[in-house]
N, CA, C and O atoms as CSV, one atom per row, in Angstrom:
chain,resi,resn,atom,element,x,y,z
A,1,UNK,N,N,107.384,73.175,130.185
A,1,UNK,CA,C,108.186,74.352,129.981
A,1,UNK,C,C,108.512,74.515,128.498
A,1,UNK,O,O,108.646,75.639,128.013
A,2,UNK,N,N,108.627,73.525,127.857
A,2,UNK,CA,C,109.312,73.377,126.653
A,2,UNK,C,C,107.426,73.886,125.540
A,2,UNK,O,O,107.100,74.656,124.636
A,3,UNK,N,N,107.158,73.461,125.900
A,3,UNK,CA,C,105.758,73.667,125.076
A,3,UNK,C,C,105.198,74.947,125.413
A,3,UNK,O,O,104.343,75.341,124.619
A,4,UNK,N,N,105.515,75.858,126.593
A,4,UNK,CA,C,105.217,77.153,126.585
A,4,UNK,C,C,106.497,78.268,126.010
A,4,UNK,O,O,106.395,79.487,125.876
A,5,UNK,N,N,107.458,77.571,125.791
A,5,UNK,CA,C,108.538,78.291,124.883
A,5,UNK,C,C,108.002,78.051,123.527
A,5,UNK,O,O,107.619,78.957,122.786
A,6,UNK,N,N,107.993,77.119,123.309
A,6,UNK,CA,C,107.151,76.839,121.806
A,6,UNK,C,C,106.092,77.867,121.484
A,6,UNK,O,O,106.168,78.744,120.623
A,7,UNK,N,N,104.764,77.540,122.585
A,7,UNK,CA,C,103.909,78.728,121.975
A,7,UNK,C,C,104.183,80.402,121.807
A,7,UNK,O,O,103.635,81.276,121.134
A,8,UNK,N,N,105.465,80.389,122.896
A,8,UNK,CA,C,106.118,81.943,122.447
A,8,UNK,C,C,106.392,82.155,121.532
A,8,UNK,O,O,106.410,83.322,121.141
A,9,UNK,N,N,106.791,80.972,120.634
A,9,UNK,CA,C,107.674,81.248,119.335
A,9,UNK,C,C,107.086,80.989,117.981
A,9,UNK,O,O,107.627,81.121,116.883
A,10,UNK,N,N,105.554,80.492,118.352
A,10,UNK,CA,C,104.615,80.410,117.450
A,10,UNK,C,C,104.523,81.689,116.315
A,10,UNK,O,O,104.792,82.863,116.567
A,11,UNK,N,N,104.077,81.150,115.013
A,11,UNK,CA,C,104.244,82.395,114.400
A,11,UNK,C,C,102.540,83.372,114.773
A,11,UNK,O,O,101.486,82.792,115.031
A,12,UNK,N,N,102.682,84.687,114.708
A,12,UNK,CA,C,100.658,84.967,114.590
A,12,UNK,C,C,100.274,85.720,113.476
A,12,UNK,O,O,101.085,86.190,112.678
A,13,UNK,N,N,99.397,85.814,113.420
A,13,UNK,CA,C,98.542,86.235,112.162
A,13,UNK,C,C,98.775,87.802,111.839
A,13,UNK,O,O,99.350,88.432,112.727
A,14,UNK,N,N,98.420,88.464,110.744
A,14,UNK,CA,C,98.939,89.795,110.468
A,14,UNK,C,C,97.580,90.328,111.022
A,14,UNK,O,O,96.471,89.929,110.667
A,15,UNK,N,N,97.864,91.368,112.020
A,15,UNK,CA,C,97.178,92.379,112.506
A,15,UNK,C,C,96.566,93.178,111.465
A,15,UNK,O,O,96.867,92.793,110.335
A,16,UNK,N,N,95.754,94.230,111.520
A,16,UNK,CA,C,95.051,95.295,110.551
A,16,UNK,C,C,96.085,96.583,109.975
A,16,UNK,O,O,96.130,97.310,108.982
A,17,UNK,N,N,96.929,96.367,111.329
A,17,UNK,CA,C,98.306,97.750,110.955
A,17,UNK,C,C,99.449,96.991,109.980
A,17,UNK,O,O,100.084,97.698,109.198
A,18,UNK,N,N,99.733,95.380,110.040
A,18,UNK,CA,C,100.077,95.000,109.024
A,18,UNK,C,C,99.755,94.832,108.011
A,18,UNK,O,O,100.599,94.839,107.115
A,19,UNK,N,N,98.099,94.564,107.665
A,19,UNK,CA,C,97.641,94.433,106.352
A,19,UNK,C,C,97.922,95.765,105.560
A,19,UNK,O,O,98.376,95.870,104.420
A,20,UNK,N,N,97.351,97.265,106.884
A,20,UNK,CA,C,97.311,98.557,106.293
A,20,UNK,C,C,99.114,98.902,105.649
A,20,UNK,O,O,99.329,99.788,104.822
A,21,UNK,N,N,100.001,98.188,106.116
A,21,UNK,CA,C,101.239,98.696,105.554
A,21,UNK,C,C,101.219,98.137,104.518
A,21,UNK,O,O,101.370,98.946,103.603
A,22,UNK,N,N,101.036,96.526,103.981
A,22,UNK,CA,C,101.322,95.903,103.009
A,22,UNK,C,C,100.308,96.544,101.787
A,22,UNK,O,O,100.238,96.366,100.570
A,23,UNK,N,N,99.582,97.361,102.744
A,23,UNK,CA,C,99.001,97.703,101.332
A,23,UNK,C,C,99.555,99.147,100.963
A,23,UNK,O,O,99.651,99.619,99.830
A,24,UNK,N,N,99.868,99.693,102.067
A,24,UNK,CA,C,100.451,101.081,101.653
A,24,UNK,C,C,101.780,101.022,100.959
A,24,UNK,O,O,102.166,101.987,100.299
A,25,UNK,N,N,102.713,99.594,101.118
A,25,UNK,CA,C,103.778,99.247,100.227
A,25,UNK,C,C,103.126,98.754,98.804
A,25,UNK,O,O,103.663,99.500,97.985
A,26,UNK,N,N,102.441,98.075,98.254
A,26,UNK,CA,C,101.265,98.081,97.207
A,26,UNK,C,C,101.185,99.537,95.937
A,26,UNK,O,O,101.432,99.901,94.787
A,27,UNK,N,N,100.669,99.881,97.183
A,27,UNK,CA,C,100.512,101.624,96.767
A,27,UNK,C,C,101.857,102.054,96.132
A,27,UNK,O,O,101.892,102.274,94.922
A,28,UNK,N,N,102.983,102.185,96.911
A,28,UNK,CA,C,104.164,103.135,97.072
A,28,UNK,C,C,104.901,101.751,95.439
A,28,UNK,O,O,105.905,101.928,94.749
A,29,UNK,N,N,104.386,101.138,95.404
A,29,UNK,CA,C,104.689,100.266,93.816
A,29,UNK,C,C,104.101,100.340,92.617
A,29,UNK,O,O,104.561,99.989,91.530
A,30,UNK,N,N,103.124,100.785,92.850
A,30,UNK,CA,C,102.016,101.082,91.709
A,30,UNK,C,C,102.501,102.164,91.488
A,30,UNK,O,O,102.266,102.309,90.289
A,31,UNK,N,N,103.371,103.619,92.042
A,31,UNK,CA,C,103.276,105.125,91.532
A,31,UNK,C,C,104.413,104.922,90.964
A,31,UNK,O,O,104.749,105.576,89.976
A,32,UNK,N,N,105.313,103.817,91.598
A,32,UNK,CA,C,107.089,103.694,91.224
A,32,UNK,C,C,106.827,102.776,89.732
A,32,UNK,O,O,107.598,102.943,88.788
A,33,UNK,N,N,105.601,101.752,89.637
A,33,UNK,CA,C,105.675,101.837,88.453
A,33,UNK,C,C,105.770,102.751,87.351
A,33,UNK,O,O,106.564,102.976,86.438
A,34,UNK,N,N,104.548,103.246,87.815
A,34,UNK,CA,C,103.840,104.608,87.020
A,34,UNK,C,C,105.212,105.612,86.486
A,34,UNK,O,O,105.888,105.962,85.518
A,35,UNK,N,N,105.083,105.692,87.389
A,35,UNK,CA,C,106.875,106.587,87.309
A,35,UNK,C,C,107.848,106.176,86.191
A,35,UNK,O,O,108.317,106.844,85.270
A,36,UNK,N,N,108.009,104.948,86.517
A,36,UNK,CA,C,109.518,104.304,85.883
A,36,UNK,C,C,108.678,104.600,84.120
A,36,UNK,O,O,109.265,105.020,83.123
A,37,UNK,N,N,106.923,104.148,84.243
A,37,UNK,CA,C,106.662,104.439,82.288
A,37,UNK,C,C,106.678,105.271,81.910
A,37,UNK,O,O,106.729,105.496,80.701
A,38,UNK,N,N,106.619,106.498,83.251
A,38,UNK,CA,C,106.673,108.000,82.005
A,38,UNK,C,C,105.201,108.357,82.747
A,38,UNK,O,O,105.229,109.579,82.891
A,39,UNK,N,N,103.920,107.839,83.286
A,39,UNK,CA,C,103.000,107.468,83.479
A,39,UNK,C,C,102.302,109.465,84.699
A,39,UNK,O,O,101.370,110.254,84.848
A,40,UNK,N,N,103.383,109.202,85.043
A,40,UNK,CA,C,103.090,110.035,86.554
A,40,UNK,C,C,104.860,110.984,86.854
A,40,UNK,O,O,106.056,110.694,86.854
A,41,UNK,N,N,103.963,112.226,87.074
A,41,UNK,CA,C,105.327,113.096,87.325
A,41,UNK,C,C,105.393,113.222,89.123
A,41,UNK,O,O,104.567,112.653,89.837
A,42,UNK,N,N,106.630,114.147,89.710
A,42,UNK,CA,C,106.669,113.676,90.605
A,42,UNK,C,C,108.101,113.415,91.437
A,42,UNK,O,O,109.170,113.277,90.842
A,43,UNK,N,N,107.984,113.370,92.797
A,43,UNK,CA,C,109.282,113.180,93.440
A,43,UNK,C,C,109.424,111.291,93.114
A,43,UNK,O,O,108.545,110.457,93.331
A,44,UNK,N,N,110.408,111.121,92.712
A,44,UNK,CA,C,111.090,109.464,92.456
A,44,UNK,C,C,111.078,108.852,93.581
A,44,UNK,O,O,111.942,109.152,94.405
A,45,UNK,N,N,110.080,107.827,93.895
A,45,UNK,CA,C,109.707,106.880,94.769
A,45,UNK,C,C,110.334,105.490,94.698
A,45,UNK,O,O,110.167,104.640,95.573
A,46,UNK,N,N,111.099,105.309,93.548
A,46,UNK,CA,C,111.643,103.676,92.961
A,46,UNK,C,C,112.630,103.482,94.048
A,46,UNK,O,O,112.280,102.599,94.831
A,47,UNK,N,N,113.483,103.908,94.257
A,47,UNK,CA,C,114.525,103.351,95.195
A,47,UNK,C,C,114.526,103.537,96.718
A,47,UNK,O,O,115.122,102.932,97.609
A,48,UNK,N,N,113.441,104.841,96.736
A,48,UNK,CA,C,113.038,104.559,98.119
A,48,UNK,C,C,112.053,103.820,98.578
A,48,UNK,O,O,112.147,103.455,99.750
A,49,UNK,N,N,110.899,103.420,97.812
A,49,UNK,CA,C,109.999,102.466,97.885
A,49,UNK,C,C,110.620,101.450,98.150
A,49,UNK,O,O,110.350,100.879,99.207
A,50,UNK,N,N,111.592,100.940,97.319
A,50,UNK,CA,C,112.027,99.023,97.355
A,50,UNK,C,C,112.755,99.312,98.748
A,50,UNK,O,O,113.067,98.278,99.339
A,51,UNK,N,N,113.016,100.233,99.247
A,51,UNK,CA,C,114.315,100.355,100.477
A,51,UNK,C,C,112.723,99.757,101.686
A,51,UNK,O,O,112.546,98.739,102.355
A,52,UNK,N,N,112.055,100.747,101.495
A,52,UNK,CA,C,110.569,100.912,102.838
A,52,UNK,C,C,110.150,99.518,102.317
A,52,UNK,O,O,110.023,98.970,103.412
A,53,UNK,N,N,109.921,98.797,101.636
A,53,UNK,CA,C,109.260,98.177,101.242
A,53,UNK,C,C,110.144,96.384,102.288
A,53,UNK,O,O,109.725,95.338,102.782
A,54,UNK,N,N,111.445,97.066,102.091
A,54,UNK,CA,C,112.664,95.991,103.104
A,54,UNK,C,C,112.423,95.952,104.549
A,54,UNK,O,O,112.575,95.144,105.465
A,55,UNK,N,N,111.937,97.279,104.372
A,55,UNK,CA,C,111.960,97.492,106.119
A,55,UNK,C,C,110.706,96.971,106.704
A,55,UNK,O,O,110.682,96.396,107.792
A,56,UNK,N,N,109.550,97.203,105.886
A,56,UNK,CA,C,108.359,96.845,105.826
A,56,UNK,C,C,107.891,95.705,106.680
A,56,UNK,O,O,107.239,95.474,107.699
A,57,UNK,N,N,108.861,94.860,105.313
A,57,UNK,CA,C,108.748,93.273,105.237
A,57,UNK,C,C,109.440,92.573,106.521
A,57,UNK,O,O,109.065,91.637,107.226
A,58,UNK,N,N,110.556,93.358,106.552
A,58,UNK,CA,C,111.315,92.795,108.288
A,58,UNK,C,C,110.791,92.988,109.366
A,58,UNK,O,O,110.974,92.227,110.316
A,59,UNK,N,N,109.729,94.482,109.444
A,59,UNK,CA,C,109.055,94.580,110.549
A,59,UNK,C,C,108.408,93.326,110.637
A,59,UNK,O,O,108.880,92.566,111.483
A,60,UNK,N,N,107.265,92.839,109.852
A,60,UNK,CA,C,106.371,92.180,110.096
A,60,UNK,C,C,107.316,90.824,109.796
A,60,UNK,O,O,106.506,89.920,109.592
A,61,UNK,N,N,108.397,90.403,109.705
A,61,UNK,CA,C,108.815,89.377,110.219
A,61,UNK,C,C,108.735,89.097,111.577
A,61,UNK,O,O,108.103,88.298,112.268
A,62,UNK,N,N,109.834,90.282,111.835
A,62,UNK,CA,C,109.681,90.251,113.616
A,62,UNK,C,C,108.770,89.846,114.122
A,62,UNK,O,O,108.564,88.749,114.641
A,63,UNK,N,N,107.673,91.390,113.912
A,63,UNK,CA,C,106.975,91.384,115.155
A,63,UNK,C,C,105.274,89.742,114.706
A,63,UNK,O,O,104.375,89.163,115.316
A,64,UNK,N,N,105.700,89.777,113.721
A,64,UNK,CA,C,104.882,87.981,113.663
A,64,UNK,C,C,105.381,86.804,113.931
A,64,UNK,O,O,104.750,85.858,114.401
A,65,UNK,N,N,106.745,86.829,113.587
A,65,UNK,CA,C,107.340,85.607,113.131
A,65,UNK,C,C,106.874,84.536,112.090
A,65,UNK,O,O,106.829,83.306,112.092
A,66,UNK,N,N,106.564,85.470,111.247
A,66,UNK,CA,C,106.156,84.614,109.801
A,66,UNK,C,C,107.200,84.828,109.197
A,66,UNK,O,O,107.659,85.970,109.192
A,67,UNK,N,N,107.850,83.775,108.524
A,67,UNK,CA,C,108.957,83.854,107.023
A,67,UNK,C,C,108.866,84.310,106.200
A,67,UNK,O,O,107.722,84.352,105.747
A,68,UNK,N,N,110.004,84.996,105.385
A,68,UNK,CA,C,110.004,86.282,104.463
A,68,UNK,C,C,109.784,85.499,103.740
A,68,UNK,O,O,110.390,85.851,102.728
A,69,UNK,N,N,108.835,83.767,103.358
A,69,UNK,CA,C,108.312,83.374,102.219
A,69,UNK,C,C,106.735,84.108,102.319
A,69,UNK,O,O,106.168,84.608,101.348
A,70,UNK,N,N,106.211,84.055,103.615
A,70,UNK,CA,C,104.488,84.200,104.018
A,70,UNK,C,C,104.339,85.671,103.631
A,70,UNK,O,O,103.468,86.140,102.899
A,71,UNK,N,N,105.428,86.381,104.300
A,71,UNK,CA,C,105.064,87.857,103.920
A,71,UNK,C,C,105.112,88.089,102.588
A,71,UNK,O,O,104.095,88.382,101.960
A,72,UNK,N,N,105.973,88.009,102.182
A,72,UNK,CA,C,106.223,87.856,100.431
A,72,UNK,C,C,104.716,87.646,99.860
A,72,UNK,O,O,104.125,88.343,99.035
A,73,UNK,N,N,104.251,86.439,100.567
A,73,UNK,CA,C,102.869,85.778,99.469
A,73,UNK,C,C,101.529,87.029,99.846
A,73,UNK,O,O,100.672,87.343,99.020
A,74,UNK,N,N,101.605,87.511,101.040
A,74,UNK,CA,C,101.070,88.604,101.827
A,74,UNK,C,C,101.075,89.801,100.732
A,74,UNK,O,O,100.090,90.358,100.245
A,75,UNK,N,N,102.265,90.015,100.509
A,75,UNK,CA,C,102.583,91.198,99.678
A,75,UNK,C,C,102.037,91.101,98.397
A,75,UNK,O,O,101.441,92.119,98.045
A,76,UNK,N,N,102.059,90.239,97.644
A,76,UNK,CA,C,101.484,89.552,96.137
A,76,UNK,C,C,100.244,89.223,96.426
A,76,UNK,O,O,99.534,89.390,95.435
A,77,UNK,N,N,99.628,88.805,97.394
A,77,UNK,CA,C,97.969,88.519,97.288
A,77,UNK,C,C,97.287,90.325,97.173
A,77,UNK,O,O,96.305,90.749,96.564
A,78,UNK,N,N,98.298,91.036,98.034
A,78,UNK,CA,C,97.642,92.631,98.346
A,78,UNK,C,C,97.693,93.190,96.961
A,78,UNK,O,O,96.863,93.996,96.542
A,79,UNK,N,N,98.725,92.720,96.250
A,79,UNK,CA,C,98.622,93.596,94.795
A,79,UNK,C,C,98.083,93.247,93.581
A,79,UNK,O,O,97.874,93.824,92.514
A,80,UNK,N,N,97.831,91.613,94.249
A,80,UNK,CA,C,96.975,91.391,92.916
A,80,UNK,C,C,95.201,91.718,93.395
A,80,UNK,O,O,94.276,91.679,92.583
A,81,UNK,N,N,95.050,92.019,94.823
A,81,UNK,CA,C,93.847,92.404,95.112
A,81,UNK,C,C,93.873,93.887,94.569
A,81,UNK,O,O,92.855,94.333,94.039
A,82,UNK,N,N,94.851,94.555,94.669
A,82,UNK,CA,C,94.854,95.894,94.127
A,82,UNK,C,C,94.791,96.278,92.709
A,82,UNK,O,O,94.232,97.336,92.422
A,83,UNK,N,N,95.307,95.532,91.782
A,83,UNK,CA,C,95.452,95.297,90.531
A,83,UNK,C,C,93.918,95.176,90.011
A,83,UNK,O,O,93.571,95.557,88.893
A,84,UNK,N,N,92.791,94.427,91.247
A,84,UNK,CA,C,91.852,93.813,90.783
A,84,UNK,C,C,90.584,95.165,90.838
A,84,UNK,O,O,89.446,95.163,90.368
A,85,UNK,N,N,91.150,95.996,91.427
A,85,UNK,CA,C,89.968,97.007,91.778
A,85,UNK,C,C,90.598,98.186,91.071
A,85,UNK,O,O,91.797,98.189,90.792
A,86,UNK,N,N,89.623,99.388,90.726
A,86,UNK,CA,C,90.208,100.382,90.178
A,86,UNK,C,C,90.939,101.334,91.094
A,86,UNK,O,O,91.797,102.070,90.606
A,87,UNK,N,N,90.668,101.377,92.377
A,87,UNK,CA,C,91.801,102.953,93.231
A,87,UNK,C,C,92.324,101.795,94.034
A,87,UNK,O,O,92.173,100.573,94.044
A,88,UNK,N,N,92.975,102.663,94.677
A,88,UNK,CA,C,93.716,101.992,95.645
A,88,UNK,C,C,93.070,101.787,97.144
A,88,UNK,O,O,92.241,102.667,97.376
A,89,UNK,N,N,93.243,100.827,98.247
A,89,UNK,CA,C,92.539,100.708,99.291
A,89,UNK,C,C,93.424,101.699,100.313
A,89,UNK,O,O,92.792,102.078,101.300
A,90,UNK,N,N,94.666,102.119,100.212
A,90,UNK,CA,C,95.319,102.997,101.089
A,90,UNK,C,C,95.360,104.961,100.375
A,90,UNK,O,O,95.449,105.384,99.222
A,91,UNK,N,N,95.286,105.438,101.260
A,91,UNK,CA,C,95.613,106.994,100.343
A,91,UNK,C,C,96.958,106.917,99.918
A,91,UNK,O,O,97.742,106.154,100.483
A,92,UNK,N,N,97.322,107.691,98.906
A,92,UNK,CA,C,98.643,107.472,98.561
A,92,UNK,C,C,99.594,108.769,99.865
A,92,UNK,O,O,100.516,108.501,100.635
A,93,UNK,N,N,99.105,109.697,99.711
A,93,UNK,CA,C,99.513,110.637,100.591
A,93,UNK,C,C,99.972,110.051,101.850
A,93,UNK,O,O,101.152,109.960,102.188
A,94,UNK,N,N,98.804,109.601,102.621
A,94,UNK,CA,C,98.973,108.553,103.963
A,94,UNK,C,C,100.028,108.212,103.480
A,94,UNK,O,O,100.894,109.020,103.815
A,95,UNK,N,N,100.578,107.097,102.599
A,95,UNK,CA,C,101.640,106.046,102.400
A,95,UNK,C,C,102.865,106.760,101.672
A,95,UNK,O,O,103.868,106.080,101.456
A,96,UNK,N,N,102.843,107.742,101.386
A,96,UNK,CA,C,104.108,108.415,101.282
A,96,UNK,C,C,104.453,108.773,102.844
A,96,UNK,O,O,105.196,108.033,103.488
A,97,UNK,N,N,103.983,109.724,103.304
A,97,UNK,CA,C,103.958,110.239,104.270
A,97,UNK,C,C,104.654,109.270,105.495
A,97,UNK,O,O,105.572,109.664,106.215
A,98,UNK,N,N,104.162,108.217,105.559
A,98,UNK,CA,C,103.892,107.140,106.491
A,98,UNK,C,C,105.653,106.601,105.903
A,98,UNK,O,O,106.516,106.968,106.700
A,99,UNK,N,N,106.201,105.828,104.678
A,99,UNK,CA,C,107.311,106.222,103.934
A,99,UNK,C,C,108.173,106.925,104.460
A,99,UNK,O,O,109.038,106.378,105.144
A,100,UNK,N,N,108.164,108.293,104.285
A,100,UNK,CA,C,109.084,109.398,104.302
A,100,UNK,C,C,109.622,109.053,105.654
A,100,UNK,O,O,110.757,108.594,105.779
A,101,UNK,N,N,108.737,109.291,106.780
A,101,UNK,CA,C,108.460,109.180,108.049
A,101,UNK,C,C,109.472,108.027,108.571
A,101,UNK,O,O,110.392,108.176,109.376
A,102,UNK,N,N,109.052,106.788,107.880
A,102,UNK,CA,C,109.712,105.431,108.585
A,102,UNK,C,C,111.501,105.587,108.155
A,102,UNK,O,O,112.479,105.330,108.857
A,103,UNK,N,N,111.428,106.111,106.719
A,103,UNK,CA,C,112.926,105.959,105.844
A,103,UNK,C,C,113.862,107.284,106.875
A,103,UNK,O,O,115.082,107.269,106.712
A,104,UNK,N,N,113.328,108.289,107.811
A,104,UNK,CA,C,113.948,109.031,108.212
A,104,UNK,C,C,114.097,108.789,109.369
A,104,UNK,O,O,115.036,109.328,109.955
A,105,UNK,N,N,113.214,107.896,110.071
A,105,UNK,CA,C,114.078,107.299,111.469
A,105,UNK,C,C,114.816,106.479,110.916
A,105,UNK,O,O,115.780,106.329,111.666
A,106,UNK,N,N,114.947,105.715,109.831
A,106,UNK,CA,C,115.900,104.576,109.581
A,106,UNK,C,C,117.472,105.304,109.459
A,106,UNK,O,O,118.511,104.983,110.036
A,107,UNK,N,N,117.284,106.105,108.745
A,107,UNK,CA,C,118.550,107.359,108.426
A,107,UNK,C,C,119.091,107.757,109.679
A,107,UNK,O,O,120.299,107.568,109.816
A,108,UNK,N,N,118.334,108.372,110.820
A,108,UNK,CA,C,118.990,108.741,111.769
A,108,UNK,C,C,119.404,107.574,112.811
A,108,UNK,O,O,120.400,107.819,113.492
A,109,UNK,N,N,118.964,106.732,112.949
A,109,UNK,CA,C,119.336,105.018,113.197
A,109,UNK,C,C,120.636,105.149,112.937
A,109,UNK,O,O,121.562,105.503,113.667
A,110,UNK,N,N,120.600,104.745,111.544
A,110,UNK,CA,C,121.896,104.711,111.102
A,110,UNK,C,C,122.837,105.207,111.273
A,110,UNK,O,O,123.939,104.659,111.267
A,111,UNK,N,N,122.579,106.510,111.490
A,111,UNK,CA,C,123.527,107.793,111.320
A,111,UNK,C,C,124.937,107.585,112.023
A,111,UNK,O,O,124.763,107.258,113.197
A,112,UNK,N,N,125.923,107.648,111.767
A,112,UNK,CA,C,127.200,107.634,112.622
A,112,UNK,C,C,126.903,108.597,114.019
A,112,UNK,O,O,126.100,109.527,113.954
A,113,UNK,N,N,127.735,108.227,115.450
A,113,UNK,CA,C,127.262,108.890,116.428
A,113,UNK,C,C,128.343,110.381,116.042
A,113,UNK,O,O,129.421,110.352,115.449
A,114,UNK,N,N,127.795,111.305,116.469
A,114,UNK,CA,C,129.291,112.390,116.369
A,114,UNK,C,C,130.424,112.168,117.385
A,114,UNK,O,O,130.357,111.318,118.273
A,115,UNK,N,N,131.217,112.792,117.238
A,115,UNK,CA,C,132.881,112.893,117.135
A,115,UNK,C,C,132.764,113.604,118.886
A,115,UNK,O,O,132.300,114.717,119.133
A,116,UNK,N,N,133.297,112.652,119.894
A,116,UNK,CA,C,133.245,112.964,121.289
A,116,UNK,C,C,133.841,114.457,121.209
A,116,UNK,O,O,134.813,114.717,120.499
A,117,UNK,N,N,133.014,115.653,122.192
A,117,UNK,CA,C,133.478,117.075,122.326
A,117,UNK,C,C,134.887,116.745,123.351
A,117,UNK,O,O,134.653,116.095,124.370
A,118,UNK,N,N,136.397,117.204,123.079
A,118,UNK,CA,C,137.472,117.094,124.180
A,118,UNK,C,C,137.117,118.468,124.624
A,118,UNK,O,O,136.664,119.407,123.968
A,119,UNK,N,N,137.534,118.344,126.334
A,119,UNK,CA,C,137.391,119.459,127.039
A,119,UNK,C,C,139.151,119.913,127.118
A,119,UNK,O,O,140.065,119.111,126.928
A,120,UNK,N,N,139.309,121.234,127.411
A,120,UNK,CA,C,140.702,121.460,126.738
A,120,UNK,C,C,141.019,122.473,128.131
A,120,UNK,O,O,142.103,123.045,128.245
């Protein structure tokens, strides 16, 4: 019993939809660089990037159970593979998009519930 709880709790390997995010977080760092030099004009991606980039990283904690050390090294192998080639392996569009998308369910998540209607 104890050894099939164990293998539940095993960590597993990053799927293709995890690699495709870590690289679309990659992406969404390279424009926030760009940005921060003057490099690229544009809606400001810096503080919402590092926010998606949190959420990112916690998803694929979860749903792997790898430590925010593995993902971390995950994240740095993707950008120095990206660094190493001239475009990028994700569209940037896709990864805004994909971004915008995740940071606005997080918002309504969040959102305070409204104020109970009294019947009068």
């Amino acid at each position: 019993m104890l050894i099939f709880a164990l293998a539940l709790a095993a960590p597993t390997a990053l799927t293709e939809a995890h690699q495709r995010d870590i690289s679309c977080v990659v992406e969404i760092a390279v424009l926030a660089n760009a940005q921060k030099r003057g490099l690229v004009a544009g809606t400001d991606v810096q503080a919402q990037g590092r926010r998606w980039a949190g959420i990112v990283g916690d998803r694929i904690m979860f749903e792997t159970g790898q430590p925010r050390e593995l993902v971390a090294v995950a994240m740095n192998e993707a950008a120095t593979a990206r660094a190493a080639r001239a475009g990028g392996g994700a569209t940037l569009s896709t990864c805004t998009r994909q971004m915008n998308d995740e940071l606005a369910i997080a918002d309504a998540a969040e959102a305070p519930l409204p104020k109970p209607l009294t019947r009068k």
